[in-house]
C-alpha positions as CSV (number, residue, x, y, z in Angstrom):
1,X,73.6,56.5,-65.9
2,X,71.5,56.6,-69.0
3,X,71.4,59.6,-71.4
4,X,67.7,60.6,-70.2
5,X,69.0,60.6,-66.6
6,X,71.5,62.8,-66.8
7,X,69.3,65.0,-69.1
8,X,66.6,65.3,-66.8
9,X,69.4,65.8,-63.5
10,X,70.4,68.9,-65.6
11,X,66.5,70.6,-65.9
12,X,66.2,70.2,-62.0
13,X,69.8,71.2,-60.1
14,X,69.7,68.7,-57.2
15,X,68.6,71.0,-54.0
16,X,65.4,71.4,-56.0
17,X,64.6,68.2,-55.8
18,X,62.6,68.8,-52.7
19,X,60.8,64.9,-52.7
20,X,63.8,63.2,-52.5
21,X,65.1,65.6,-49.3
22,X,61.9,64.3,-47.6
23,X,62.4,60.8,-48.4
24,X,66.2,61.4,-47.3
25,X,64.9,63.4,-44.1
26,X,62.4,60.5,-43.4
27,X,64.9,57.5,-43.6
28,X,67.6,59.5,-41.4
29,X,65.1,59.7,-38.7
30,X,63.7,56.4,-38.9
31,X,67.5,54.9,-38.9
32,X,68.4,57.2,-35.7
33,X,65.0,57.6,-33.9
34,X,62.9,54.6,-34.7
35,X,65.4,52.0,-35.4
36,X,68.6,53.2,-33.7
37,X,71.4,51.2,-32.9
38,X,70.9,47.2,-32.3
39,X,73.4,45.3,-31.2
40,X,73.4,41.1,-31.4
41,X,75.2,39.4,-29.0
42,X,76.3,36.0,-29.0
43,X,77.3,33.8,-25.7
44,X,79.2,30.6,-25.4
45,X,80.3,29.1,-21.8
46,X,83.7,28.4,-23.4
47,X,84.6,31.3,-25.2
48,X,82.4,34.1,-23.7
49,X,80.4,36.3,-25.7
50,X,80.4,38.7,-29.0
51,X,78.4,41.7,-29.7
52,X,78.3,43.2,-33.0
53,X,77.0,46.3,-33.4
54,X,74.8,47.4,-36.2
55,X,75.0,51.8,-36.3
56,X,71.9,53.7,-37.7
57,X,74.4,54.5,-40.8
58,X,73.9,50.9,-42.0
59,X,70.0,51.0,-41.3
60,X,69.9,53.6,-43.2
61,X,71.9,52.8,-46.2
62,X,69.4,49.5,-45.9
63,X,66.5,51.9,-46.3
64,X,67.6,54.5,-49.0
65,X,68.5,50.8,-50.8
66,X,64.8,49.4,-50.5
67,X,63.6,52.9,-51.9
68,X,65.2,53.2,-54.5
69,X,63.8,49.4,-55.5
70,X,60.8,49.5,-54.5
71,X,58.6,50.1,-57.1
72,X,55.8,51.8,-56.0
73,X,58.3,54.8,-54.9
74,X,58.8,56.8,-57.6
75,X,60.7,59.6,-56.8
76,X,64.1,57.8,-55.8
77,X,64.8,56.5,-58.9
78,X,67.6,56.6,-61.1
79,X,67.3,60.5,-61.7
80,X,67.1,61.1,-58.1
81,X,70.2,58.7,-57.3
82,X,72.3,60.8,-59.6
83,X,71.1,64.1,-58.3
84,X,72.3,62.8,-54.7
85,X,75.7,61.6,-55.9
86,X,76.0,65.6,-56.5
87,X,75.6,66.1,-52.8
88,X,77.8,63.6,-51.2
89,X,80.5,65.8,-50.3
90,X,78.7,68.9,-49.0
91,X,77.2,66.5,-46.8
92,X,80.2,64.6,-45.6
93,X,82.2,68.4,-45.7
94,X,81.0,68.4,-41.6
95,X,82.9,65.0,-40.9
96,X,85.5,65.7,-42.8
97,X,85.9,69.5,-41.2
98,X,85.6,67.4,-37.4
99,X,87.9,64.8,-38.5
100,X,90.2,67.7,-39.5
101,X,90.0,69.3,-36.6
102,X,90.8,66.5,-34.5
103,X,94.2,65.3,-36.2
104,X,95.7,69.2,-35.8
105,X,94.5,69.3,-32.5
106,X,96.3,65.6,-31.7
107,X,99.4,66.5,-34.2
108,X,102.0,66.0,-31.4
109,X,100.4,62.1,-30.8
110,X,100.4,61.3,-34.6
111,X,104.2,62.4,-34.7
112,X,105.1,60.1,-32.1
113,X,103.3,57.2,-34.0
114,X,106.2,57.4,-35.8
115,X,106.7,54.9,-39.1
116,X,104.1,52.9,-38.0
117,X,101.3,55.6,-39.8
118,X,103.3,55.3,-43.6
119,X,104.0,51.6,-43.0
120,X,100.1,50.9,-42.7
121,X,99.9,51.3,-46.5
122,X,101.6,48.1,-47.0
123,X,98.6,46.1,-45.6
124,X,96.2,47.8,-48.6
125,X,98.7,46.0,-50.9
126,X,98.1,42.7,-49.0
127,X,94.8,42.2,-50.5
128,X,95.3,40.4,-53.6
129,X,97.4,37.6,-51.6
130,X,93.9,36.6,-50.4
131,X,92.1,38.1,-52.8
132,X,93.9,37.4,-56.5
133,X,93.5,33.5,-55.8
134,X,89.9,33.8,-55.1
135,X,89.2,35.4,-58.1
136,X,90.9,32.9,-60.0
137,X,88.5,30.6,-58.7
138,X,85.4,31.9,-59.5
139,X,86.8,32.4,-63.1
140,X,88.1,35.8,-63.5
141,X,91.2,36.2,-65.6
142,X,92.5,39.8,-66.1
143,X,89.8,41.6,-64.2
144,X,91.4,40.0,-61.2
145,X,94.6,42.6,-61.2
146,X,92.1,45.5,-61.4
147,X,89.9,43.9,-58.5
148,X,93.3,42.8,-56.2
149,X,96.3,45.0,-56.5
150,X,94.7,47.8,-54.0
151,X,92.1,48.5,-52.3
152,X,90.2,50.2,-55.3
153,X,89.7,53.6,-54.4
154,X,89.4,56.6,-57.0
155,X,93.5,56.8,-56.9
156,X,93.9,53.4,-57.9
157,X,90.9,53.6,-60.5
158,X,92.8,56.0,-62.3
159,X,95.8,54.3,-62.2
160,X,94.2,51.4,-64.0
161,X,92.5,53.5,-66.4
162,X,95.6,55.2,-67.0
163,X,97.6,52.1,-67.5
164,X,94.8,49.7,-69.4
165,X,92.8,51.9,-70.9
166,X,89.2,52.4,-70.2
167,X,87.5,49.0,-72.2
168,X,90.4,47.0,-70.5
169,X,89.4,43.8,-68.2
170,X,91.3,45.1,-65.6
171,X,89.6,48.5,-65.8
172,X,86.1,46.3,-65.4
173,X,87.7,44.8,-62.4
174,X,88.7,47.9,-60.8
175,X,85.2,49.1,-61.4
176,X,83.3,46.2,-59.8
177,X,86.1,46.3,-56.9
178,X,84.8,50.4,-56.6
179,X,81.3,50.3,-56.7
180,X,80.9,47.3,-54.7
181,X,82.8,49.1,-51.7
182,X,81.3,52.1,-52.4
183,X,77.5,50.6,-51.8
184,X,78.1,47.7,-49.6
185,X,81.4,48.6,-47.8
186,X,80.1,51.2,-45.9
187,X,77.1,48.6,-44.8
188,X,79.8,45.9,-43.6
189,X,82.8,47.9,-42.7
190,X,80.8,48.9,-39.2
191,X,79.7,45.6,-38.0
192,X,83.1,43.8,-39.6
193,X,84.6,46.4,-37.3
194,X,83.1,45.6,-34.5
195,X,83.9,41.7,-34.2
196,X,87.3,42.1,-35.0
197,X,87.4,44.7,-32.1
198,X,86.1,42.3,-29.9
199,X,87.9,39.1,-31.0
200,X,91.3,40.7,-31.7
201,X,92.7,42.3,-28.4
202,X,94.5,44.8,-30.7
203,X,95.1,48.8,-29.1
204,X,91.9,50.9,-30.4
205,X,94.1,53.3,-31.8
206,X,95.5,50.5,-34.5
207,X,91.8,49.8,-35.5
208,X,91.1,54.0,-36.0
209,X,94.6,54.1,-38.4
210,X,92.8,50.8,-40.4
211,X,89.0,52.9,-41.1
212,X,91.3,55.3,-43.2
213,X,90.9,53.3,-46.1
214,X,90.4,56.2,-48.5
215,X,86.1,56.2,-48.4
216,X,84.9,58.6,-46.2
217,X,81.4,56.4,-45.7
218,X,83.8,53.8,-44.6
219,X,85.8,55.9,-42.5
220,X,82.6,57.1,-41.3
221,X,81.0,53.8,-40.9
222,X,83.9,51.8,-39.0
223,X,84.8,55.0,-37.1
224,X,81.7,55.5,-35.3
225,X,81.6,51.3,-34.0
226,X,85.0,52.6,-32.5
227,X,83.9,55.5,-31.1
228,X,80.6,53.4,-29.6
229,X,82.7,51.1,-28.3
230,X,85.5,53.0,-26.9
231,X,84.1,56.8,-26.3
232,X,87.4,57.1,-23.7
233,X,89.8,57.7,-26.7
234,X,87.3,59.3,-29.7
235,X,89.7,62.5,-30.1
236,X,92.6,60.4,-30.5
237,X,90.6,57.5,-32.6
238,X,89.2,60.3,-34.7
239,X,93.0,62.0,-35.5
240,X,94.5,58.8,-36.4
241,X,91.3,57.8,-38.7
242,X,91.8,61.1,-39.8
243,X,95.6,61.2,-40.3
244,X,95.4,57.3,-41.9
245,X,92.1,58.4,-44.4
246,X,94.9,61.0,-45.8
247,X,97.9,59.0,-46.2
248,X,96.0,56.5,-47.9
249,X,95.1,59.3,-50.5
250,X,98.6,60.7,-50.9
251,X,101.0,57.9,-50.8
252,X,98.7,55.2,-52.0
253,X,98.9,55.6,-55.4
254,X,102.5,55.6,-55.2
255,X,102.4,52.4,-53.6
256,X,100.4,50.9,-56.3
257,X,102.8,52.0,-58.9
258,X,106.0,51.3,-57.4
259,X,104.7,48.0,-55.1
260,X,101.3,46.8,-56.0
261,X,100.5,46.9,-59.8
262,X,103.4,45.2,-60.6
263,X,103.3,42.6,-57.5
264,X,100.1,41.4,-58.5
265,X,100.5,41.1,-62.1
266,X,103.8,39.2,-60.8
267,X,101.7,36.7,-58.9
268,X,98.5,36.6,-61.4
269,X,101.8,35.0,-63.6
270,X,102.8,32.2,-61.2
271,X,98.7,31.6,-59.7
272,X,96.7,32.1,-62.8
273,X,98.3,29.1,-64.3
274,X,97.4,26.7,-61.8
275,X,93.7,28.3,-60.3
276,X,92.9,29.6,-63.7
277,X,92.5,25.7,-65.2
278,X,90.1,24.8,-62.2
279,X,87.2,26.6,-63.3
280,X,85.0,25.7,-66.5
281,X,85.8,29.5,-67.8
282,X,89.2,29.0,-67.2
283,X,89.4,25.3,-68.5
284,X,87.5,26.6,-71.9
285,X,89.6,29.6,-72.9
286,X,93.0,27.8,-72.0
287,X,91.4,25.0,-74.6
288,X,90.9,28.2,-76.5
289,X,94.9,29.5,-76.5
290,X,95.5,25.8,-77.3
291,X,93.8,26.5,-80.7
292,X,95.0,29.5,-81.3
293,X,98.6,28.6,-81.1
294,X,98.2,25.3,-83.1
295,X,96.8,27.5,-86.0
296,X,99.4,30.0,-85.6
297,X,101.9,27.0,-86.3
């Protein structure tokens, strides 16, 4: 956010800033009245068919998106944007009350789920064995142990600053991990949702312990395909998502520092060396090293 930006956020506090409530009233209702949800299904004689379903969440994030580029709108810009940041949580406080709600009134079921609701943390960890070797390849070096060893909520941001330092490459890949599923996770998470729910014949209750990945527009996003597509177990769905979103909060960070920090810088040791020379980035600043330790003879 630039200097004049946040200046001019502090002249107007943010429930004053009665355009941008219209323009937010005006995409809410075109997202749930005009556009509502769509869903796209695809058929095949030999392996049936697959719906995906898009919710008006995504239609809207889509439209608050084209405002805030377009440029003959003018008042969601980048003062507005940082004005709405503000509100997030006093707007997501009714979800997160329901959500509440739901896991004390289904306490007795999330009990019996037993291990299986701590264990689930393991699989945030499992990202950077898909994840780390990618990077590699499109050239990152560093930044790829920020971007892979979680899942890159604010926890695990803070671990990285904490550890790095705030002008560290792995503090930039954190960041790019954090924004990116903060703006676009929330648009994919519902529709991802919704093909693995049809393709994977895995319980329903698994899939609401998996939206608890520590976003609550995620959560919100992947929970409501569930809900859509199985309304015969929301309360439960909605106490595990609930229960999950949590855990993920609390014992994730220890899982980074005990488990997933060091695992990944472990495997950036044994991959980087092999991806890292396949790209021209990589290629370059090994030829670089090469250099620097011929002059340091």
């Amino acid at each position: 956010m630039s200097n004049q930006a946040a200046a001019d956020t502090k002249e107007k506090v943010c429930w004053k800033e009665y355009k941008l409530h219209i323009a937010v009233l005006v995409i809410i209702l075109l997202a749930e009245l005009v556009i509502r949800k769509q869903t796209i299904t695809f058929s095949n004689a030999q392996y049936g068919s697959l719906s995906i379903g898009f919710q008006p969440f995504v239609f809207a994030m889509i439209l608050g998106l084209i405002a805030y580029l377009a440029k003959p709108i003018k008042w969601v810009k980048e003062k507005e944007s940082a004005a709405a940041s503000g509100t997030m949580l006093i707007f997501i406080g009714p979800l997160l009350a329901k959500l509440a709600i739901a896991s004390g009134y289904s306490i007795k079921a999330i009990i019996a789920v037993g291990p299986a609701m701590l264990l689930q943390e393991f699989g945030n960890i499992g990202t950077m064995l898909l994840a780390l070797p990618i990077a590699l390849l499109l050239g990152f070096k560093r930044e790829a142990v920020g971007m892979t060893h979680s899942i890159g909520r604010e926890q695990n941001m803070g671990l990285i600053i904490d550890r790095y330092g705030f002008d560290a490459d792995e503090t930039r890949g954190v960041l790019i991990i954090y924004i990116i599923g903060t703006v676009i996770g929330s648009v994919v998470i519902g529709p991802l949702t919704g093909i693995l729910a049809n393709v994977l014949p895995i319980s329903p209750l698994a899939y609401a312990m998996a939206t608890g990945v520590g976003s609550a527009g995620m959560t919100a996003a992947s929970l409501s395909t569930l809900i859509d597509m199985f309304p015969q177990f929301e309360t439960q769905m909605s106490a595990y998502s609930s229960m999950s979103n949590l855990l993920t909060q609390v014992d994730g960070i220890y899982m980074s520092i005990l488990i997933g920090l060091p695992l990944c810088n472990l495997l950036y040791k044994v991959v980087e060396p092999v991806l890292g020379r396949v790209t021209k980035r990589g290629r370059r600043n090994a030829e670089l090293l090469k250099e620097k330790v011929k002059e340091a003879e």
